[in-house]
Gaussian input, Z-matrix of N, CA and C with variables (Angstrom, degrees):
# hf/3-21g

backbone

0 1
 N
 C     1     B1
 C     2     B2     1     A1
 N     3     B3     2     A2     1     D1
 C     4     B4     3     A3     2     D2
 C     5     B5     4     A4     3     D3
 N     6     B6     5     A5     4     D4
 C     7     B7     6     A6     5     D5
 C     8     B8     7     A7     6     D6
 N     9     B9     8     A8     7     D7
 C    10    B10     9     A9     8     D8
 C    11    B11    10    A10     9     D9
 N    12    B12    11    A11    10    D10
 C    13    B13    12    A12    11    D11
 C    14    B14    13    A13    12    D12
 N    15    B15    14    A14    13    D13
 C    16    B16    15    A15    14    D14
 C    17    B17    16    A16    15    D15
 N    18    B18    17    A17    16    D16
 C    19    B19    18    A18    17    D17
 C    20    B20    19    A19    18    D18
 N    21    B21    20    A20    19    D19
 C    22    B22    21    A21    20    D20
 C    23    B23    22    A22    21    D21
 N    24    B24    23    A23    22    D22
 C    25    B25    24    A24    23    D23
 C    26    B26    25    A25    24    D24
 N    27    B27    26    A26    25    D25
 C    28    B28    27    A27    26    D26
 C    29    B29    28    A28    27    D27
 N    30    B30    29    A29    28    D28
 C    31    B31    30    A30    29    D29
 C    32    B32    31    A31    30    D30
 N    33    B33    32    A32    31    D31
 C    34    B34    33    A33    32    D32
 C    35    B35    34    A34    33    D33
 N    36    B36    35    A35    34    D34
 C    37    B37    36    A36    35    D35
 C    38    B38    37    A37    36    D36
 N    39    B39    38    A38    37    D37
 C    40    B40    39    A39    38    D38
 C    41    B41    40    A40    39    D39
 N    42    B42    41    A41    40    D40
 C    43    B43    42    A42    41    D41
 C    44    B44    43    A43    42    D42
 N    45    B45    44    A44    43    D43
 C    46    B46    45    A45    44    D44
 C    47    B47    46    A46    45    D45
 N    48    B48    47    A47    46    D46
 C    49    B49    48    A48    47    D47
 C    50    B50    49    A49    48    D48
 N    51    B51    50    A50    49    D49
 C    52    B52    51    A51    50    D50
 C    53    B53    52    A52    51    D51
 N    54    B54    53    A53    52    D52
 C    55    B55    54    A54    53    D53
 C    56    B56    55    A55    54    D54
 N    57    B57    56    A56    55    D55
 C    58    B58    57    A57    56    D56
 C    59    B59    58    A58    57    D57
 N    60    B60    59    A59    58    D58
 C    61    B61    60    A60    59    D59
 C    62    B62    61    A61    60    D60
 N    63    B63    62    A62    61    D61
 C    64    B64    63    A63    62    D62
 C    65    B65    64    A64    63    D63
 N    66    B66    65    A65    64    D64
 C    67    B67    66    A66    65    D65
 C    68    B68    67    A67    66    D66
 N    69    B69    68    A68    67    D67
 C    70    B70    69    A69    68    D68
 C    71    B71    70    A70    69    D69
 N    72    B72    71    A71    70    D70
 C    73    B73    72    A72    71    D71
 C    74    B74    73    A73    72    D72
 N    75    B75    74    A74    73    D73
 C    76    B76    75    A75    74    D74
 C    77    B77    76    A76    75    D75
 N    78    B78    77    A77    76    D76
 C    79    B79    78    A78    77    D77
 C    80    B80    79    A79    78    D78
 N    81    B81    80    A80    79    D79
 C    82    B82    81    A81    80    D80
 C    83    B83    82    A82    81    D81
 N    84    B84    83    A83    82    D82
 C    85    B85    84    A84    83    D83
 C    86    B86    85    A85    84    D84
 N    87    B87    86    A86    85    D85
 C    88    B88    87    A87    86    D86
 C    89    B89    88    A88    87    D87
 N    90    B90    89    A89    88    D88
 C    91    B91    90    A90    89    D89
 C    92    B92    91    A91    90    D90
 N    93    B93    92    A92    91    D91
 C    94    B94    93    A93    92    D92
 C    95    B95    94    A94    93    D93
 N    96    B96    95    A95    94    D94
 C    97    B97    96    A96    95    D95
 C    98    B98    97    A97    96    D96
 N    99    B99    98    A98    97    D97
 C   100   B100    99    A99    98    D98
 C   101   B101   100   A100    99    D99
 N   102   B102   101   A101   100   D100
 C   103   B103   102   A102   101   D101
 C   104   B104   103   A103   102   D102
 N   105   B105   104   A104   103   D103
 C   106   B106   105   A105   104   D104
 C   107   B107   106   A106   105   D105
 N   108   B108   107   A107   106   D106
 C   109   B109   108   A108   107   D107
 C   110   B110   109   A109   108   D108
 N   111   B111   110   A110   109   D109
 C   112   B112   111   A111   110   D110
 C   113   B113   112   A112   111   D111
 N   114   B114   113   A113   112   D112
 C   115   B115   114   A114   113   D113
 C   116   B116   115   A115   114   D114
 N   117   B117   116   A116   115   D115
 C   118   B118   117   A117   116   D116
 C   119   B119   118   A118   117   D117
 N   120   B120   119   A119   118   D118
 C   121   B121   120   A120   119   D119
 C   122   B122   121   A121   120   D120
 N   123   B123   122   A122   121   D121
 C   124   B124   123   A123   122   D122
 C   125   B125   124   A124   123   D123
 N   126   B126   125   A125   124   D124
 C   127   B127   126   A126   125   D125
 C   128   B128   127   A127   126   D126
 N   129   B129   128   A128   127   D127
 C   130   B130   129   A129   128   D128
 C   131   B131   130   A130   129   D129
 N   132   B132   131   A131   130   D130
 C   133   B133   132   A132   131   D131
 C   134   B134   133   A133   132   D132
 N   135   B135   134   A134   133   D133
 C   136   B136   135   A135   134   D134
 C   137   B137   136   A136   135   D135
 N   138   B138   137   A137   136   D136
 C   139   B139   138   A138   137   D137
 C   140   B140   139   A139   138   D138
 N   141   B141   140   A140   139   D139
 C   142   B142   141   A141   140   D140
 C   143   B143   142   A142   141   D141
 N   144   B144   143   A143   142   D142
 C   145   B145   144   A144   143   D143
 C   146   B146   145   A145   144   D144
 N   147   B147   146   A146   145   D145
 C   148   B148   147   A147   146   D146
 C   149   B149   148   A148   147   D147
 N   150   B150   149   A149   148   D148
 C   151   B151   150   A150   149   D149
 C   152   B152   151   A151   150   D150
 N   153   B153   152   A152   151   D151
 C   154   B154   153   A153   152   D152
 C   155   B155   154   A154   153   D153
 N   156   B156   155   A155   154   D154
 C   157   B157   156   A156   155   D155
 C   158   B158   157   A157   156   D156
 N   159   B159   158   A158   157   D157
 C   160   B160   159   A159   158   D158
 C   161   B161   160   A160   159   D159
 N   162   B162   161   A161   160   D160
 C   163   B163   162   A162   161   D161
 C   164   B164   163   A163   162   D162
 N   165   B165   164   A164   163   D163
 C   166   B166   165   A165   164   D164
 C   167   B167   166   A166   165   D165
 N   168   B168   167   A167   166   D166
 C   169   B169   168   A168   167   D167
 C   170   B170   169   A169   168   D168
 N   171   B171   170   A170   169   D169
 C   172   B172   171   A171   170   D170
 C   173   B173   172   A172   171   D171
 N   174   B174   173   A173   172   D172
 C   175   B175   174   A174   173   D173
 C   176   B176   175   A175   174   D174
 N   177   B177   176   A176   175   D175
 C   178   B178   177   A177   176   D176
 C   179   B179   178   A178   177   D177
 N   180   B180   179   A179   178   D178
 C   181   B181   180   A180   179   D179
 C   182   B182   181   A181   180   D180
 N   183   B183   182   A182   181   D181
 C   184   B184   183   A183   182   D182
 C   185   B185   184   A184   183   D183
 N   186   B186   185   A185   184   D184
 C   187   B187   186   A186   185   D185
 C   188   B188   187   A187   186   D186

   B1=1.4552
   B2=1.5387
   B3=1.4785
   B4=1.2970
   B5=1.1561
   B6=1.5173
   B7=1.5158
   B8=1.5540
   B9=1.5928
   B10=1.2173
   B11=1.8077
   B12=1.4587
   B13=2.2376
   B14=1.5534
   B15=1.6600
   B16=1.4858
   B17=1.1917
   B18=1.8082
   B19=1.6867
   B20=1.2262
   B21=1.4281
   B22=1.3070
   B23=1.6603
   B24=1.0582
   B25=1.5705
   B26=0.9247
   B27=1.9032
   B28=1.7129
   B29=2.0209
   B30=1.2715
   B31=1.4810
   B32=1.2601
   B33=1.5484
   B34=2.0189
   B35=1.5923
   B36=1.4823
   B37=1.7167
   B38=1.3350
   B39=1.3521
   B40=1.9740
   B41=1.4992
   B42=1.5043
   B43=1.4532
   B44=1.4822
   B45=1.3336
   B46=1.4862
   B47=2.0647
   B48=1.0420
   B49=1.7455
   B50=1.5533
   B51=1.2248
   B52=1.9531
   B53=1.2779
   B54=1.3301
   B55=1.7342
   B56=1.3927
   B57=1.2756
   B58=1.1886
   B59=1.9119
   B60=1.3966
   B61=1.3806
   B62=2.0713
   B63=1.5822
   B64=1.1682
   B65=1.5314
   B66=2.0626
   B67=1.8080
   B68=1.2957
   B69=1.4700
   B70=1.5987
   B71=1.7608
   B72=1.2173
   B73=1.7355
   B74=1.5077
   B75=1.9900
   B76=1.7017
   B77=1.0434
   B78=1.7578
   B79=1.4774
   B80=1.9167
   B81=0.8758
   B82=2.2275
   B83=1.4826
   B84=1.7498
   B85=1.5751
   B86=1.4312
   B87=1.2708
   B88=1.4204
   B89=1.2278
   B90=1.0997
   B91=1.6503
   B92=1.5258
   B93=1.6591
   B94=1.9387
   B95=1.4945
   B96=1.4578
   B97=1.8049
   B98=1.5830
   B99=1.6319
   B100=1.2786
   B101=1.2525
   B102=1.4066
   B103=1.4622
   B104=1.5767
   B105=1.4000
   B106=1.4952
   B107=1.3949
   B108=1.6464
   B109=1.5527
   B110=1.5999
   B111=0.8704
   B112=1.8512
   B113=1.6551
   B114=1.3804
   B115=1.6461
   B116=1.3752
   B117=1.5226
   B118=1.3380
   B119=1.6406
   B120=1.1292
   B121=1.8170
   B122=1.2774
   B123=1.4518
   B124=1.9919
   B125=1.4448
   B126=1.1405
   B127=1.6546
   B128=1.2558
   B129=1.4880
   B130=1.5965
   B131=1.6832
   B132=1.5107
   B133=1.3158
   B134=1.9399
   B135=1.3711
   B136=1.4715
   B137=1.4705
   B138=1.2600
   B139=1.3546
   B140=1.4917
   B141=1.6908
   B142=1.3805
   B143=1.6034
   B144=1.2794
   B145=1.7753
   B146=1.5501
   B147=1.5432
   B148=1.7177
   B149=1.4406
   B150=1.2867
   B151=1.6819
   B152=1.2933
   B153=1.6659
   B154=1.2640
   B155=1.6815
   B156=1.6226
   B157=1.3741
   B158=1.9924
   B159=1.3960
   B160=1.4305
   B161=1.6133
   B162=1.5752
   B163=1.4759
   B164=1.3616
   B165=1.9523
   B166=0.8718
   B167=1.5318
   B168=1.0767
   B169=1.6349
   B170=1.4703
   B171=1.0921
   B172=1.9423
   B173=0.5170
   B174=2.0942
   B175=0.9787
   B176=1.9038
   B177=1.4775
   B178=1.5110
   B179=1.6918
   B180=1.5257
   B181=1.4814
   B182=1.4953
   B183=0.8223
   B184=1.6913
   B185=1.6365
   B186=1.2949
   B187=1.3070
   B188=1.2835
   A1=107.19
   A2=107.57
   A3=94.72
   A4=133.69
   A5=134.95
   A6=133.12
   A7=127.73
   A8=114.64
   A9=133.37
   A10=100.49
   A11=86.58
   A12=83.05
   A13=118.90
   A14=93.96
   A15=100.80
   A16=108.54
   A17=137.74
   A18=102.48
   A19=116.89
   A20=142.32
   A21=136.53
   A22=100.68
   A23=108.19
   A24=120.47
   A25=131.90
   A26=108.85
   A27=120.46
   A28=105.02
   A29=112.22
   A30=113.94
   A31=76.81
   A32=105.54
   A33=104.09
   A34=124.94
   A35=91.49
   A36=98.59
   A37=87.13
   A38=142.43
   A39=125.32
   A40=99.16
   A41=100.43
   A42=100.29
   A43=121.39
   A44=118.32
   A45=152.66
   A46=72.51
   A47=126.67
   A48=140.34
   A49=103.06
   A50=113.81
   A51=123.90
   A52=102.37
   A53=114.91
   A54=94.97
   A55=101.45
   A56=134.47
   A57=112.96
   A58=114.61
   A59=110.05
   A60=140.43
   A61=88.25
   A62=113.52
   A63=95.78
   A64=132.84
   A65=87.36
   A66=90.82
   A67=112.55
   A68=136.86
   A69=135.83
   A70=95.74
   A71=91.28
   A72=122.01
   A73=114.97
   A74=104.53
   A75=104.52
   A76=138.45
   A77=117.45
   A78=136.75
   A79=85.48
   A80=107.40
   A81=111.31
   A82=68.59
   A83=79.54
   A84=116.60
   A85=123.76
   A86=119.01
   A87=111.04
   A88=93.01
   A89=149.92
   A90=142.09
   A91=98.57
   A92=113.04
   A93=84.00
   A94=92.90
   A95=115.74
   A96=106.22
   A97=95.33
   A98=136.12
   A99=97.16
   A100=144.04
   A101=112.34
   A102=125.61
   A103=96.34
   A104=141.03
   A105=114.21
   A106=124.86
   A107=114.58
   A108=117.83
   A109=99.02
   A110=117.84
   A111=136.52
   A112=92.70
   A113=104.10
   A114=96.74
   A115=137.24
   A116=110.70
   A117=125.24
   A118=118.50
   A119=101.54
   A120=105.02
   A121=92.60
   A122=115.36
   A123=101.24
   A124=108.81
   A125=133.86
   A126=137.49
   A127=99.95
   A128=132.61
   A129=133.23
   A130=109.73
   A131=115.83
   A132=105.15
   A133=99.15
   A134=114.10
   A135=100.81
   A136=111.91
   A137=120.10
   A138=122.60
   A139=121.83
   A140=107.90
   A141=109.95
   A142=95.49
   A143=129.04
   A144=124.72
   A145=98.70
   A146=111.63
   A147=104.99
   A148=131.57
   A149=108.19
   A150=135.28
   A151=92.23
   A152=140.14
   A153=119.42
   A154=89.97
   A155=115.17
   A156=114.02
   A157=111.67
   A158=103.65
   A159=112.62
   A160=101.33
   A161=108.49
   A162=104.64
   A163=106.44
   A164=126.81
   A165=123.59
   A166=133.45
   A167=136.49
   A168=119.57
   A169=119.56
   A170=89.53
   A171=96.48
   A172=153.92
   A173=94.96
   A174=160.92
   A175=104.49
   A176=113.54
   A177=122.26
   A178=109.36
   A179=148.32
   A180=151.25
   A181=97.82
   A182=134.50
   A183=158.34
   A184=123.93
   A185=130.77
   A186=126.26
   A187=129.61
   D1=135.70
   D2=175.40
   D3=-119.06
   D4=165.07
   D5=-148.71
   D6=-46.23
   D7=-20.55
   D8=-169.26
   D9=-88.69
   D10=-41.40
   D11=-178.21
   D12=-72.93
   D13=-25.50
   D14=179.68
   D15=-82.38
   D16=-22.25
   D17=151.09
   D18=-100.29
   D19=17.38
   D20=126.64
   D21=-26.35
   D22=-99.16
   D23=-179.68
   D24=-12.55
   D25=-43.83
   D26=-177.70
   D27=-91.02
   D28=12.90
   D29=-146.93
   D30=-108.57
   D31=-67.47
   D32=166.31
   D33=-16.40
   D34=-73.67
   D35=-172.23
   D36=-56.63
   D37=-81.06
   D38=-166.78
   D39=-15.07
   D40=-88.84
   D41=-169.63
   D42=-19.61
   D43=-70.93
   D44=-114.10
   D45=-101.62
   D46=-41.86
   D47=173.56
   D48=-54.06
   D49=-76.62
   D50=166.15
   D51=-33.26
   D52=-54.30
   D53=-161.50
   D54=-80.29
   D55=-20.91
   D56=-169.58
   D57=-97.54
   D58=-1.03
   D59=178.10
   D60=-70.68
   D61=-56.79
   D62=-164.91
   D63=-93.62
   D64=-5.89
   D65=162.63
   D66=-86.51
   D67=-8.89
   D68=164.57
   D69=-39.42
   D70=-69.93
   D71=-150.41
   D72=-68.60
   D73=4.17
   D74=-172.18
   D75=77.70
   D76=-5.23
   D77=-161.88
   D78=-77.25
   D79=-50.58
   D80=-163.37
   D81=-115.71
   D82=157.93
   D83=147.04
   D84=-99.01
   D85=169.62
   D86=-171.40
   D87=-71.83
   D88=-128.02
   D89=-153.50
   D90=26.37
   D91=-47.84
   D92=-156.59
   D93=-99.22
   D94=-16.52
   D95=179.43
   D96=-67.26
   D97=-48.07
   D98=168.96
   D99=-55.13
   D100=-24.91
   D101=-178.56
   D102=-73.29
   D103=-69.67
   D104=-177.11
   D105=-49.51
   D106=-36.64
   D107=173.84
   D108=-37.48
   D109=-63.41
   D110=-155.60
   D111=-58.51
   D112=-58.80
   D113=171.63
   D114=-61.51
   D115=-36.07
   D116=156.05
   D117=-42.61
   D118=-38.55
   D119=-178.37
   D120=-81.52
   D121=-69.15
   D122=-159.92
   D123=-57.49
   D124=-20.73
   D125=-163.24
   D126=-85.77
   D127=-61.93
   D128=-150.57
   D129=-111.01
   D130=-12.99
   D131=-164.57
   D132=-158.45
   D133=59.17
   D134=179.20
   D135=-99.03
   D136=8.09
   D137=155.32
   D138=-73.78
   D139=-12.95
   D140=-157.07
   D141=-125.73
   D142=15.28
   D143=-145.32
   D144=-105.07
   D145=-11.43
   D146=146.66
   D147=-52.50
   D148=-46.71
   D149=-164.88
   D150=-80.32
   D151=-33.59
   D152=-134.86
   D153=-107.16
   D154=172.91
   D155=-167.04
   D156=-89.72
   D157=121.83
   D158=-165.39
   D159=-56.54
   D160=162.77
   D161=-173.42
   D162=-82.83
   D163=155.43
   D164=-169.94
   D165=-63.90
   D166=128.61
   D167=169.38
   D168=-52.44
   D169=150.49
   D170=169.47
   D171=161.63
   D172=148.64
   D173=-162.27
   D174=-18.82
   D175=139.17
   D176=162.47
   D177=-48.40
   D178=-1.58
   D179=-166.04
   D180=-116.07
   D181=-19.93
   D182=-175.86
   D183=-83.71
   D184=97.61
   D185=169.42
   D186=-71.04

């Protein structure tokens, strides 16, 4: 792998870390944490967006 995919890759998890830091915390609703997840994959890692973890479903407990 080479040096450019591996911070592609690590740029994701940042990202892909923030967004999920601010739907914990109430800042987004899920609608838009899926919508950045979705961007987080096509933007930082679409060589890798098989491997990477799909955005969550959701659930009727979930706004």
């Amino acid at each position: 792998m080479d040096q450019q995919k591996i911070m592609d890759e690590i740029e994701y998890y940042k990202a892909q870390a923030i967004t999920e830091l601010l739907y914990a915390s109430g800042k987004i609703t899920f609608d838009e944490y899926d919508k950045l997840t979705d961007l987080n994959r096509k933007t930082f890692s679409p060589l890798y967006a098989d491997l990477l973890p799909k955005p969550l479903e959701k659930s009727s407990n979930q706004s």
